[in-house]
N, C-alpha and C positions, 0 to 999 in steps of 0.2 A: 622400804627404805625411807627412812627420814633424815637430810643430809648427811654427817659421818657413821650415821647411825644403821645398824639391820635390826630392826625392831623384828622379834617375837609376840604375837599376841594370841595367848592361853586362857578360854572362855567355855564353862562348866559347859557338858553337852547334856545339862537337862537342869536351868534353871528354873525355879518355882517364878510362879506367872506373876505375884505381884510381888516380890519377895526379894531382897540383894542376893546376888550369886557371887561366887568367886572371882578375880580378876588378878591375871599376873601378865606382865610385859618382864622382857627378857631383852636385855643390850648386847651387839657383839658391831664390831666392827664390819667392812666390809670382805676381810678373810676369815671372816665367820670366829674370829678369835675372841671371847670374855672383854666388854671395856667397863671401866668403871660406873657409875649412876650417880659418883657423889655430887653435888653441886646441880642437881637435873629437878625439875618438876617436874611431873607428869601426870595430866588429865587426859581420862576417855570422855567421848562423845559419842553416846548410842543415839542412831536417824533414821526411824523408822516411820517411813511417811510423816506427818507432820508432827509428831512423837518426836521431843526430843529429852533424854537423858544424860547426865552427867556423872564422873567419879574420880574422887581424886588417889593418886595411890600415892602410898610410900613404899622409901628405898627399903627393903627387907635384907638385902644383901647385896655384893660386890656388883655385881650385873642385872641383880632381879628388884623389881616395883610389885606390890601385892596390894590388893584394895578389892573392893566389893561393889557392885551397882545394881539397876534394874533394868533388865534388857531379857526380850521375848527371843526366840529361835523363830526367824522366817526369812525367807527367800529373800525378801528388800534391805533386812536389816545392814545398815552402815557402819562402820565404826573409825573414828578420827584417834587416834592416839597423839598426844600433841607434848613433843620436851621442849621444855625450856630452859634454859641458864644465861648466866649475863655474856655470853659468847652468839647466841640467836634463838631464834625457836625455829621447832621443824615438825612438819605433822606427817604421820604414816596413815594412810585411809585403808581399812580396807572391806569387804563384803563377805565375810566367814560362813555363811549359810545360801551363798549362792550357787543357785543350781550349771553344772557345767556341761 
């Protein structure tokens, strides 16, 4: 969740080790319903130990952001997804590779 936001975040489950991989965010409100992206930036933050990576995406469609980065598959790995527009910003964190 990043304020009005239930961020989505869709990350290749076998990116190449130095190489950009695919990156898609997906917007819905809080009843899970489609909200718009227009007027939104949006940057990832991959933090893996003291490893830090960036990538910015664009809007591809109604709800969806699409963009590419470099980011490894491991237990530690971070990811900050962060919108912005001239209403505030809000950042979704989360640990996609963490063991449960």
């Amino acid at each position: 969740m990043a304020g009005p936001f239930h961020v989505e975040l869709v990350l290749s489950n076998t990116p190449p080790s130095s190489k950009s991989a695919p990156i898609w965010v997906y917007l819905q409100n809080h009843s899970f319903e489609d909200v718009s992206a227009k007027a939104l930036a949006v940057t990832i933050d991959f933090i893996d130990g003291t490893r830090t990576t960036s990538a910015v995406l664009q809007q591809k469609g109604f709800n969806l952001f699409f963009g590419s980065g470099v980011y490894k598959i491991t237990p530690t790995l971070q990811v900050n997804v962060q919108l912005k527009s001239g209403a505030g910003a809000f950042t979704a964190e989360f640990n996609p590779f963490e063991a449960h």
